[in-house]
LUMMARKOL-118276 format. One line per field, with one value per residue (C-alpha): residue number from 1; x, z, y. Coordinates in Angstrom, 2 decimals. Example, Ala and Ser with C-alpha at 12.3 -4.5 7.8 and 13.67 -1.06 7.14 Angstrom:
n	1 2
xx	12.30 13.67
zz	7.80 7.14
yy	-4.50 -1.06
This chain:
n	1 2 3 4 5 6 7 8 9 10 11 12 13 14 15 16 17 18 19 20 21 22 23 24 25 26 27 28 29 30 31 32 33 34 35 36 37 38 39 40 41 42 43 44 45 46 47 48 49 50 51 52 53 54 55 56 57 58 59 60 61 62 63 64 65 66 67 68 69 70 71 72 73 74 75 76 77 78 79 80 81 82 83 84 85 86 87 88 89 90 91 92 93 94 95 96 97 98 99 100 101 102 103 104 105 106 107 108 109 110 111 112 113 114 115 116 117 118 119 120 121 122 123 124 125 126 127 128 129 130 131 132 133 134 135 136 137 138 139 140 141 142 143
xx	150.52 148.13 145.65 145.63 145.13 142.24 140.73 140.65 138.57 136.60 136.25 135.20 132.68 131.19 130.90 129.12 125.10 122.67 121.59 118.08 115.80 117.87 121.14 120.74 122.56 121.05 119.03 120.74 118.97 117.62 114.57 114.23 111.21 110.16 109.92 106.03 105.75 107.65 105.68 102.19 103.63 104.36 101.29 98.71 100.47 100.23 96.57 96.97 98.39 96.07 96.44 97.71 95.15 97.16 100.60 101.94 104.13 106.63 109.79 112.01 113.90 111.05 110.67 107.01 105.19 102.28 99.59 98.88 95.65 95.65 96.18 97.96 101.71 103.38 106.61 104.18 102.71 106.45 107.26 104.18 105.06 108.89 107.46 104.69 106.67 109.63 107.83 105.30 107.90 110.25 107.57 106.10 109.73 112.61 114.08 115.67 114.15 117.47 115.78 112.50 112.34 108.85 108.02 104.60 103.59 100.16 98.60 94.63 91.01 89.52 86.87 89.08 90.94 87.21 86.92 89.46 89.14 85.59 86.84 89.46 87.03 84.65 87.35 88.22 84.63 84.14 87.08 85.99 82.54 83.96 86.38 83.23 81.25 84.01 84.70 80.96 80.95 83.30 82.62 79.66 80.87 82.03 78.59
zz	21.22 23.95 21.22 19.60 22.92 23.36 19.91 20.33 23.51 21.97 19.02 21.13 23.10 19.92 18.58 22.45 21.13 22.76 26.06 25.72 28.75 27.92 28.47 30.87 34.47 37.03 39.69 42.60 46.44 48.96 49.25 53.35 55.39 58.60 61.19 61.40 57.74 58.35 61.61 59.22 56.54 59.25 60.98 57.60 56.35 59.61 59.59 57.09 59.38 60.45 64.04 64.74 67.54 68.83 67.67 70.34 69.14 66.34 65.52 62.87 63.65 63.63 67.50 67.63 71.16 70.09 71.03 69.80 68.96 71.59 69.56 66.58 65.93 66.97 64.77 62.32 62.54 63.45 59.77 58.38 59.85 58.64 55.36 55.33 56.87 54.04 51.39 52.15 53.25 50.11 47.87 49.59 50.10 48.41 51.78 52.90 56.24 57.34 61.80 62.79 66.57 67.63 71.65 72.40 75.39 75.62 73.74 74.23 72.41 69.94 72.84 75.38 72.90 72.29 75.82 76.61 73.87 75.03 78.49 77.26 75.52 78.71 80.71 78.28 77.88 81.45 82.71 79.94 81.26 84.80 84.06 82.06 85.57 87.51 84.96 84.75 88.48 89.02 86.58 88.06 91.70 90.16 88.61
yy	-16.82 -15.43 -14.40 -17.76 -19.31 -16.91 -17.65 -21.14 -20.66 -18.76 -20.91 -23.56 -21.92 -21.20 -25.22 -25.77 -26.48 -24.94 -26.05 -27.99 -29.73 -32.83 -31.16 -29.07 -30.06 -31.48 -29.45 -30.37 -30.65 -33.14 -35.19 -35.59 -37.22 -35.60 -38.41 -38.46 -39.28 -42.54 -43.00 -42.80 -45.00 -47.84 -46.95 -47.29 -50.62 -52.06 -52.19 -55.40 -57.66 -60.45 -61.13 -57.42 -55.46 -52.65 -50.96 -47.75 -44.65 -46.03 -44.12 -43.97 -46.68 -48.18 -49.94 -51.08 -51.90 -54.20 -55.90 -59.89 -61.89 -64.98 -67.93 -66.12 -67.25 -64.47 -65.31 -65.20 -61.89 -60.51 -61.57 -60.07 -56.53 -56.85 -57.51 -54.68 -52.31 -52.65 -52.96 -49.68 -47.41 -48.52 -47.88 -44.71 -42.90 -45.15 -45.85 -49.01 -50.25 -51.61 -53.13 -53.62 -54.32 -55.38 -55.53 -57.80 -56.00 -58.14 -60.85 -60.44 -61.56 -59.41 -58.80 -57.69 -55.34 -54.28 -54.05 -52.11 -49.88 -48.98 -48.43 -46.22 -44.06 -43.96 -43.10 -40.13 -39.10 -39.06 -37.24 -34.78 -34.30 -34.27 -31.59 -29.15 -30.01 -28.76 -25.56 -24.22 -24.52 -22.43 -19.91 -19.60 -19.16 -16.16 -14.69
């Protein structure tokens, strides 16, 4: 009885067909996304909201600080980035963008944004300059 158990296994084994691409299982793994990747996604679709002027850090749960055009709706432009924001990262990564959370920490003209932005970069620029002063100096003091 043991051998006729045994020789039906084995006549089964034989009737398996061959395993082809189509048959063969399924690789198995994970397909993960560092936070920063998310962070870009956001950060690239943003740029097509109208009305939009500044966005800080975002973070995967994607919390935005932003910055509004004066006279712009800001419901409005809320909306927009809910919208953008789901439909790039869906289509980027499969992901479901389940909260957006979006903090208006200034509404401002396109010229003061410019404004700012150029005092920002003076400020940098400067403190740069300052600092190579302040370093030649003192390797000189030692020559």
């Amino acid at each position: 009885m043991v051998q006729e158990n045994m020789k039906a296994f084995g006549t089964m084994a034989e009737k398996e067909t061959p395993k082809t691409k189509e048959t063969q299982p399924e690789i198995k793994g994970a397909l993960t996304y560092e936070d920063k990747v998310v962070q870009k996604i956001v950060g690239l679709a943003l740029e097509s909201v109208d009305g939009l002027l500044s966005v800080g850090k975002t973070q995967v749960a994607v919390d935005l600080k932003v910055v509004t055009e004066y006279r712009k709706n800001v419901p409005d432009i809320y909306e927009k980035i809910k919208e953008v924001i789901r439909k790039e990262v869906a289509a980027m990564t499969e992901l479901e963008v389940v909260e957006v959370n979006v903090t208006v920490t200034d509404i401002k003209t396109k010229e003061q944004q410019k404004e700012d932005d150029v005092s920002i970069q003076d400020r940098v620029t400067s403190a740069a300059q300052t600092t190579g002063k302040f370093t030649s100096e003192q390797v000189n003091k030692g020559l």
